[in-house]
TISE-280057 format. One record per residue: x, y, z negated of N, C-alpha, C in turn. Coordinates in Angstrom, 3 decimals, decimal comma. Atoms other than C-alpha are relative to their C-alpha. Last residue first. Layout:
// residues N
<<X; Y; Z>; <X; Y; Z>; <X; Y; Z>>
...
// end
This chain:
// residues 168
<<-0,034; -1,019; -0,925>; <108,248; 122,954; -197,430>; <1,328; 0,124; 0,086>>
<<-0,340; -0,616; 0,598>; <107,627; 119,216; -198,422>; <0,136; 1,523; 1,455>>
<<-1,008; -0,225; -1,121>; <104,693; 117,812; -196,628>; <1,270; 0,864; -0,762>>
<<-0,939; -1,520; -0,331>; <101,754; 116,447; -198,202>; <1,540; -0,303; 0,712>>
<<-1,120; -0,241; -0,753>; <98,864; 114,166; -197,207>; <1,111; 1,098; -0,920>>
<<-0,098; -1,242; -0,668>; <96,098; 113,041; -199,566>; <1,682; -0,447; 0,828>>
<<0,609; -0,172; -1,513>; <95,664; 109,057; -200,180>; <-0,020; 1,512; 1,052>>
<<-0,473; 1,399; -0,725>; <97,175; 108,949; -203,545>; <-0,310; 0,200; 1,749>>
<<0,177; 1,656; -0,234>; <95,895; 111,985; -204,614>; <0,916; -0,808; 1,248>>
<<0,574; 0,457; -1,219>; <97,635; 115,275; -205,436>; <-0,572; -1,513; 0,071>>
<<1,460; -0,318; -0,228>; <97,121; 116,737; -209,091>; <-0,724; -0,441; 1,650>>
<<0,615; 0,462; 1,030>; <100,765; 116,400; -209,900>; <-1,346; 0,879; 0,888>>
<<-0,093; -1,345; 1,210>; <102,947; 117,050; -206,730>; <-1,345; -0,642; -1,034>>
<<0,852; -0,987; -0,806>; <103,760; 113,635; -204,203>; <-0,061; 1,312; -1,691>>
<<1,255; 0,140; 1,068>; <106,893; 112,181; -205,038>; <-0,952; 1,064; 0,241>>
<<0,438; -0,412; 0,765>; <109,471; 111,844; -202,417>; <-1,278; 0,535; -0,170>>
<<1,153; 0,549; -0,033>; <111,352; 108,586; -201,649>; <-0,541; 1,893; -0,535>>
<<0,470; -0,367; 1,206>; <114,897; 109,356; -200,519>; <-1,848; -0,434; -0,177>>
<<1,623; -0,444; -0,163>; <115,751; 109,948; -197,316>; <-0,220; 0,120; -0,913>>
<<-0,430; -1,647; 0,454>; <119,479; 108,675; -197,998>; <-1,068; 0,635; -0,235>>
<<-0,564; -0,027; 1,465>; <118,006; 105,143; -197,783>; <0,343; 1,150; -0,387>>
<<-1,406; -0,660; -0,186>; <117,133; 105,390; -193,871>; <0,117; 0,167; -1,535>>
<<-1,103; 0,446; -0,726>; <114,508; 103,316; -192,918>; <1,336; 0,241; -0,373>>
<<-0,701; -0,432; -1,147>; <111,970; 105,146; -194,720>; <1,087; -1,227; 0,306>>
<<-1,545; 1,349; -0,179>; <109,128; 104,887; -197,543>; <1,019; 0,693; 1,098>>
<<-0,783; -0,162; 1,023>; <106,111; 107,473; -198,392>; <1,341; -0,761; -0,247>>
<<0,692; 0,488; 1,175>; <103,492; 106,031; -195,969>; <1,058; -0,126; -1,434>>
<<1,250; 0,217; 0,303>; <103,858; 108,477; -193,628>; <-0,746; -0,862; -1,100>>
<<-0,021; -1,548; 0,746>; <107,402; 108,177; -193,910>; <-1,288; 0,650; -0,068>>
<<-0,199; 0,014; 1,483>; <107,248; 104,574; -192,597>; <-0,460; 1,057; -1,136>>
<<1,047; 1,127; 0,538>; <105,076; 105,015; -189,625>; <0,492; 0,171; -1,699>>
<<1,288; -1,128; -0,085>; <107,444; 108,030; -188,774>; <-1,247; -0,946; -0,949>>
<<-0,228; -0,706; 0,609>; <110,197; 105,516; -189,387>; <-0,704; 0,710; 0,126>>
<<0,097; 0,472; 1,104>; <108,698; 102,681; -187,004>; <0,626; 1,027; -1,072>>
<<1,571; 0,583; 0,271>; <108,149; 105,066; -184,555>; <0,113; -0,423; -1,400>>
<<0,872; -1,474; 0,216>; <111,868; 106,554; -184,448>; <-1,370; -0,233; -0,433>>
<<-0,673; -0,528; 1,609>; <112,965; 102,844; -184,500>; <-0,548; 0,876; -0,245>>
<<0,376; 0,712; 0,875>; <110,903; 101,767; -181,382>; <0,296; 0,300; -1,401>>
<<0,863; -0,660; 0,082>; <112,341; 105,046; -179,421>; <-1,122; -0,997; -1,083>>
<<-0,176; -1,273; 0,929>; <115,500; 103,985; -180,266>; <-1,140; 0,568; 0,026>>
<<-0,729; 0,224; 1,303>; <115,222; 100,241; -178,872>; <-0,017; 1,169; -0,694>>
<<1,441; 0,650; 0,632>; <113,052; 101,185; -175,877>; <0,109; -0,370; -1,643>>
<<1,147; -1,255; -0,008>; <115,596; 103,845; -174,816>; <-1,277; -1,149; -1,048>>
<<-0,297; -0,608; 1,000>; <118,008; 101,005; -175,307>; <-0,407; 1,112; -0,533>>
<<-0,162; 1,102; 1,166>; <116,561; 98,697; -173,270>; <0,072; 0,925; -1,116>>
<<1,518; 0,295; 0,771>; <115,581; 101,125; -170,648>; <-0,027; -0,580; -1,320>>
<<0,269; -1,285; -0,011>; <119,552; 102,399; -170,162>; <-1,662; -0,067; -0,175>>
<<-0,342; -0,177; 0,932>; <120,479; 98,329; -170,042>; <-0,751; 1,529; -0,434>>
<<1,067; 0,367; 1,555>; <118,053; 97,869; -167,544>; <0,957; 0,475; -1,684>>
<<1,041; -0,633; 0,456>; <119,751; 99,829; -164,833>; <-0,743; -0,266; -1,087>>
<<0,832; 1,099; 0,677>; <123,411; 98,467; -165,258>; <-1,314; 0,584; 0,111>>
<<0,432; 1,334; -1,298>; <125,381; 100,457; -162,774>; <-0,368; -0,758; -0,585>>
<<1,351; -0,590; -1,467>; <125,006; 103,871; -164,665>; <0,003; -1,351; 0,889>>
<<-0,201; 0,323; -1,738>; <126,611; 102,584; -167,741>; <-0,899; -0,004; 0,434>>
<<-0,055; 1,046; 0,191>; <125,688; 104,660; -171,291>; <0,169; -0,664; 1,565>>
<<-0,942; 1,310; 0,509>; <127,049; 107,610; -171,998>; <-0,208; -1,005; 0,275>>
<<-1,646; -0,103; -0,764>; <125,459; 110,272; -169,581>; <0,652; -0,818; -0,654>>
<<0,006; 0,582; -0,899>; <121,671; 108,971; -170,447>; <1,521; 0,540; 0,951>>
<<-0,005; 1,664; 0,267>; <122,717; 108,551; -174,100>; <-0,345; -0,185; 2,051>>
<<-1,465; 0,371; 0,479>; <123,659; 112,428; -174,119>; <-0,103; -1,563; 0,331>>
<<-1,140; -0,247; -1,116>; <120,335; 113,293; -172,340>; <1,547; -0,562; 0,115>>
<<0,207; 1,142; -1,429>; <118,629; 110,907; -174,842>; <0,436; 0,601; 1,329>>
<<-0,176; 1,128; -0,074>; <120,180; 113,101; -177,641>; <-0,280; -0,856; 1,224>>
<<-1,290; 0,163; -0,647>; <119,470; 116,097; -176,006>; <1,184; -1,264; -0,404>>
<<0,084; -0,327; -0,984>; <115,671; 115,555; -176,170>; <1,657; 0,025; 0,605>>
<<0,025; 1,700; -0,568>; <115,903; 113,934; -179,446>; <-0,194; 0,778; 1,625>>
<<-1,343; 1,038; 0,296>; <117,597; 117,417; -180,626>; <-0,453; -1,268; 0,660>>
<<-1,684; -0,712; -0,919>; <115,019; 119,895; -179,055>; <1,042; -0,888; -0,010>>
<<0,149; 0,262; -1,657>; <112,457; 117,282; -180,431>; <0,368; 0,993; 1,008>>
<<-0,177; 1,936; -0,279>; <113,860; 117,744; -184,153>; <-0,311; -0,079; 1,084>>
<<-0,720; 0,247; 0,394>; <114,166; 121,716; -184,131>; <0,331; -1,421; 0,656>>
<<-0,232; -0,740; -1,124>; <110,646; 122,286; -182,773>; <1,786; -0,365; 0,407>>
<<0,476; 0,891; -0,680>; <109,346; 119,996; -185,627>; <0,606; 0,318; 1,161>>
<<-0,757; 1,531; -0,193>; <111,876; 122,119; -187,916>; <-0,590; -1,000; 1,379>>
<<-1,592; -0,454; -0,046>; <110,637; 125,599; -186,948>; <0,379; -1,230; 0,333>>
<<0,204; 0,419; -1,946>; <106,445; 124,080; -186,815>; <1,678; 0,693; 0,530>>
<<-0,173; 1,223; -0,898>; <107,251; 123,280; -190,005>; <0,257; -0,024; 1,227>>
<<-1,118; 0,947; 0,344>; <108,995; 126,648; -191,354>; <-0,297; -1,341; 0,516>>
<<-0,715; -0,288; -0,949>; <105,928; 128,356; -189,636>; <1,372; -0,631; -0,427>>
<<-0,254; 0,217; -1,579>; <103,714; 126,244; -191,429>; <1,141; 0,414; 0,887>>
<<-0,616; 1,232; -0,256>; <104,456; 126,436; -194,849>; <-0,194; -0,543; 1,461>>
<<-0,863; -0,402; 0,574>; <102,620; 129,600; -196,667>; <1,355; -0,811; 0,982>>
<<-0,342; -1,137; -0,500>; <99,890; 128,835; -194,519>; <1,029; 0,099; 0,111>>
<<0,353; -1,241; 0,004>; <99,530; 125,514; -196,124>; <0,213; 0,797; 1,127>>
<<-0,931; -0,774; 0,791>; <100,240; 122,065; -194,317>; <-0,588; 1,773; -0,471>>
<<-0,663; 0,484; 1,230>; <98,128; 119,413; -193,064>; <0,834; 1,058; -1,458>>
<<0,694; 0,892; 1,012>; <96,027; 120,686; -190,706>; <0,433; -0,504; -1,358>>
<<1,467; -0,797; 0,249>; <97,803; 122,983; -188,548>; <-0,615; -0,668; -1,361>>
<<-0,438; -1,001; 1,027>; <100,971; 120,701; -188,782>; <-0,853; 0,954; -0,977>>
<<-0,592; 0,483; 0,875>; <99,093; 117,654; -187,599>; <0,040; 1,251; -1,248>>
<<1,352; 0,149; 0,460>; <97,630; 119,920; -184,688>; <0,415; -0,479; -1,486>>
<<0,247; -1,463; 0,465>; <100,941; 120,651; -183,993>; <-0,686; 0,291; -0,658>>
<<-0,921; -0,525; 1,019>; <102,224; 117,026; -184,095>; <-0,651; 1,389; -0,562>>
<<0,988; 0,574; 1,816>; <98,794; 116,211; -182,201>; <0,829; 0,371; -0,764>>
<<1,166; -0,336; 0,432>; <100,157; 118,557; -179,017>; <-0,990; -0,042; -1,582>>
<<0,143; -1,066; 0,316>; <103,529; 117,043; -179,061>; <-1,441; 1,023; -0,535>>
<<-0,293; 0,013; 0,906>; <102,166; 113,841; -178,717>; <0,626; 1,535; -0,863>>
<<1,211; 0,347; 0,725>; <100,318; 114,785; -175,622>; <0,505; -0,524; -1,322>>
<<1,245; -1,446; -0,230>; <103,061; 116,107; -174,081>; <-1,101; -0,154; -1,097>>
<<-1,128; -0,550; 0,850>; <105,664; 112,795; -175,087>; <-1,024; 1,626; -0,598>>
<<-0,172; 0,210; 1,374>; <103,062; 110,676; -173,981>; <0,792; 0,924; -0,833>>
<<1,322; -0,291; 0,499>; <102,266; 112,297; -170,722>; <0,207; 0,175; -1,491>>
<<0,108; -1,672; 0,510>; <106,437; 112,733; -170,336>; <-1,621; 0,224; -0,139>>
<<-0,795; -0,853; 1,322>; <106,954; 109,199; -171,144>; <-0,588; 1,832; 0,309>>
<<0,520; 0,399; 1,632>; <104,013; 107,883; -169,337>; <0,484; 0,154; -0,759>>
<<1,466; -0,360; -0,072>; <104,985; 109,356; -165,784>; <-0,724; -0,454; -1,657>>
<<-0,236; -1,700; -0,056>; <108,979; 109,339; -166,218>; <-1,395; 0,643; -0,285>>
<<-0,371; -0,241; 1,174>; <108,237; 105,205; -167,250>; <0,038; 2,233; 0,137>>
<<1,205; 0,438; 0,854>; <106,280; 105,118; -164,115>; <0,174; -0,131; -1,349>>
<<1,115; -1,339; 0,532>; <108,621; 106,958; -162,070>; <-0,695; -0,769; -0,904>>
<<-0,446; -1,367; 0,473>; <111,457; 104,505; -163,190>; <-0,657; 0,894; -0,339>>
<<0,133; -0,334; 1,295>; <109,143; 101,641; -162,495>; <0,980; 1,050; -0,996>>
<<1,758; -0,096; 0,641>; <108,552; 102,142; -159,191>; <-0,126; 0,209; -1,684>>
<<0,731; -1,876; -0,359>; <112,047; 103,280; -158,230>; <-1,265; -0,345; -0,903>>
<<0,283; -0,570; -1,557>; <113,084; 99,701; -159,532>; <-0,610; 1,616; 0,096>>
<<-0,429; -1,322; -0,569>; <113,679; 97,581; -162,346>; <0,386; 0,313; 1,176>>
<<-0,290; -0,320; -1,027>; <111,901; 95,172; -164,420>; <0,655; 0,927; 0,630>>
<<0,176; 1,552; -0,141>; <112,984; 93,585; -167,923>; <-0,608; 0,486; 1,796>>
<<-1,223; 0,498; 0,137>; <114,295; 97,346; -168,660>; <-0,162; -1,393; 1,002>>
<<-1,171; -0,440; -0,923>; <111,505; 98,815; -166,900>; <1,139; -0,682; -0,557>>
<<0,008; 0,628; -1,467>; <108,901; 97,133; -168,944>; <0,804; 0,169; 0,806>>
<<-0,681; 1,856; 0,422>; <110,903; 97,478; -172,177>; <-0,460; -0,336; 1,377>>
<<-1,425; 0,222; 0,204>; <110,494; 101,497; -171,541>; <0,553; -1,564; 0,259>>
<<-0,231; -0,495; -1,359>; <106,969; 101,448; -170,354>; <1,026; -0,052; -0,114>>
<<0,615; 1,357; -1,039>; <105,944; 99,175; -173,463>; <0,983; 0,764; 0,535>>
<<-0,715; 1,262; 0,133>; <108,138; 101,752; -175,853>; <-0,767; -1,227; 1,126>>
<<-1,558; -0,183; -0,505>; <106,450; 104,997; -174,526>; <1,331; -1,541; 0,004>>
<<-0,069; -0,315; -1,259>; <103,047; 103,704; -175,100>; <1,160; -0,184; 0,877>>
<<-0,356; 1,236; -0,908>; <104,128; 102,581; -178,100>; <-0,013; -0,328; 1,486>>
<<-1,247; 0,412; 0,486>; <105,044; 106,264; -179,238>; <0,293; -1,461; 0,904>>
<<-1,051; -0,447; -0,864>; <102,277; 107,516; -177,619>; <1,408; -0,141; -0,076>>
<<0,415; 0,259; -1,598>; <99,949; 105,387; -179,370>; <0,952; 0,292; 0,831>>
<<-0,706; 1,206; -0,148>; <101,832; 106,661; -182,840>; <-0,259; -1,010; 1,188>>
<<-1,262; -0,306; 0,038>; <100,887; 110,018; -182,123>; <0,812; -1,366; 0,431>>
<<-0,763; -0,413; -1,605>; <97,770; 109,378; -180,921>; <0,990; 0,112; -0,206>>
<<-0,095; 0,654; -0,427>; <97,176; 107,732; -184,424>; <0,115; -0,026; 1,685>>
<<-1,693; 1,492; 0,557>; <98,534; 110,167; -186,224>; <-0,569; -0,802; 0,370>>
<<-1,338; -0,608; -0,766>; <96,400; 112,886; -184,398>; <0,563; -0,920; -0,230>>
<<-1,123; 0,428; 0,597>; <92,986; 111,340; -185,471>; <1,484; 0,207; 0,806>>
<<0,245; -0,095; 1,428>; <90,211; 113,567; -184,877>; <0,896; -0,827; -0,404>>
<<-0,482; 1,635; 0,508>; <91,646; 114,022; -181,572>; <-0,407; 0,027; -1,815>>
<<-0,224; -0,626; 1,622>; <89,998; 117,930; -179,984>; <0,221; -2,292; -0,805>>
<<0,490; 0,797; 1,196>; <90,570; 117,507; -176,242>; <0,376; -0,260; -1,587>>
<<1,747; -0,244; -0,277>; <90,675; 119,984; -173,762>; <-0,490; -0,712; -0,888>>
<<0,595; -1,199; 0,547>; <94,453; 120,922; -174,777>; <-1,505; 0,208; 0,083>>
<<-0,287; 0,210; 1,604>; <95,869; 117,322; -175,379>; <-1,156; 1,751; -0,451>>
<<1,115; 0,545; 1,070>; <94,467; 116,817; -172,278>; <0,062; -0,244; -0,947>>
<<0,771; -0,468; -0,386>; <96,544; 119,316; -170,063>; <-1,678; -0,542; -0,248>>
<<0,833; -0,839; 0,656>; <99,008; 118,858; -172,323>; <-0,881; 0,115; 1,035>>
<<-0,074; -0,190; 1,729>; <99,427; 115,601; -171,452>; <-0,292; 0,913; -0,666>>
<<1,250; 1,311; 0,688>; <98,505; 115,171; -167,718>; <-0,374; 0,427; -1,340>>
<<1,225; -1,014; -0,441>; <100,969; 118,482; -166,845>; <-1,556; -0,856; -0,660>>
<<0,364; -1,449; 1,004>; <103,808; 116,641; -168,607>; <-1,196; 0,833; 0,201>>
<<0,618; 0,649; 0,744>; <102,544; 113,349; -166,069>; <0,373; 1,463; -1,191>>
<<1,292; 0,358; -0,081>; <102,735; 115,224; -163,297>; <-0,228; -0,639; -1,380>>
<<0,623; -0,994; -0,292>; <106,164; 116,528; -163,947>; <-1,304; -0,087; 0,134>>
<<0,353; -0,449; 1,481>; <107,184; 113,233; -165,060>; <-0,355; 1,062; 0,161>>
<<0,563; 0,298; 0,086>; <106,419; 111,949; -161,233>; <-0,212; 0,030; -2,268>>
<<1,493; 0,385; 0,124>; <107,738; 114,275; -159,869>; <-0,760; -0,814; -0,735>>
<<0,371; -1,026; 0,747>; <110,827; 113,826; -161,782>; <-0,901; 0,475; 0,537>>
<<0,063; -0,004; 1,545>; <110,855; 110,068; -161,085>; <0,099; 1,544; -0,703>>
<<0,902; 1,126; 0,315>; <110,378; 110,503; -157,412>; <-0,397; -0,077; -1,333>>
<<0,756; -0,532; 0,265>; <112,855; 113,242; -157,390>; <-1,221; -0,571; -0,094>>
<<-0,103; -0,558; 1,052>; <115,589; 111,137; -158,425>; <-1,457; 0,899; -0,200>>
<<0,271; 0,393; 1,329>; <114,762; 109,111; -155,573>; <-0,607; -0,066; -1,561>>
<<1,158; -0,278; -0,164>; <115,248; 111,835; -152,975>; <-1,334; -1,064; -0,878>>
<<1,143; -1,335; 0,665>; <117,516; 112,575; -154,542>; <-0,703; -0,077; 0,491>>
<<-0,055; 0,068; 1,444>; <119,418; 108,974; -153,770>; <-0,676; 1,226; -0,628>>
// end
């Protein structure tokens, strides 16, 4: 059974090394749409393992979640770079750092709560939360959300329609 385990953390270990290691040679003129790639990315490989399951597709979700996850990280930054003043970066790149510390121990927490002798269930529901997260990024990008509390807010007088901002 570890020798298993290490199957699937080799084989996200290779794939974290994949991600940044071509998030950092390569310049993405569109980050938000690697972003959101790596999002579905992550959701196929998830739903595939639920609906199959086996060593193979354990590592192979461990191998395309932690590329994807790497290489999404990367464009977030880039994102930040780009999008946001000076004045307003290091408070983003705080929070962004913030939020995927927390979904990181979230899905630790979900992989000690949820039953260990069902394997698909524990894909399913990875595929299910990581689908949501997407679709709310998607949203909030285009000024909407999922989540009603969120709020809608209004870009500053003189920004266009089509610019980006970010509160600070």
């Amino acid at each position: 059974q570890l020798f298993l385990i290490g199957i699937v953390g080799a084989a996200a270990g290779v794939g974290s090394f994949t991600g940044n290691a071509v998030g950092s040679r390569r310049q993405f003129l569109k980050s938000d749409a690697v972003i959101m790639s790596c999002v579905g990315a992550a959701v196929v490989v998830s739903a595939v393992a639920a609906l199959l399951p086996g060593i193979a597709t354990a590592a192979l979700v461990g191998l395309v979640g932690a590329a994807a996850s790497a290489l999404a990280k990367v464009c977030l930054d880039a994102v930040i770079q780009r999008d946001l003043p000076e004045k307003s970066r290091a408070s983003a790149f705080g929070r962004s750092e913030t939020v995927l510390a927390l979904a990181w121990v979230f899905g630790g927490a979900l992989g000690v709560l949820l039953p260990h002798s069902t394997f698909w269930i524990g894909f399913a529901v990875i595929a299910a939360v990581i689908a949501l997260a997407g679709v709310q990024s998607a949203l909030v990008a285009r000024g909407r959300s999922l989540l009603p509390f969120l709020g809608h807010r209004s870009r500053p007088a003189g920004v266009p329609d089509g610019a980006r901002t970010t509160p600070t």
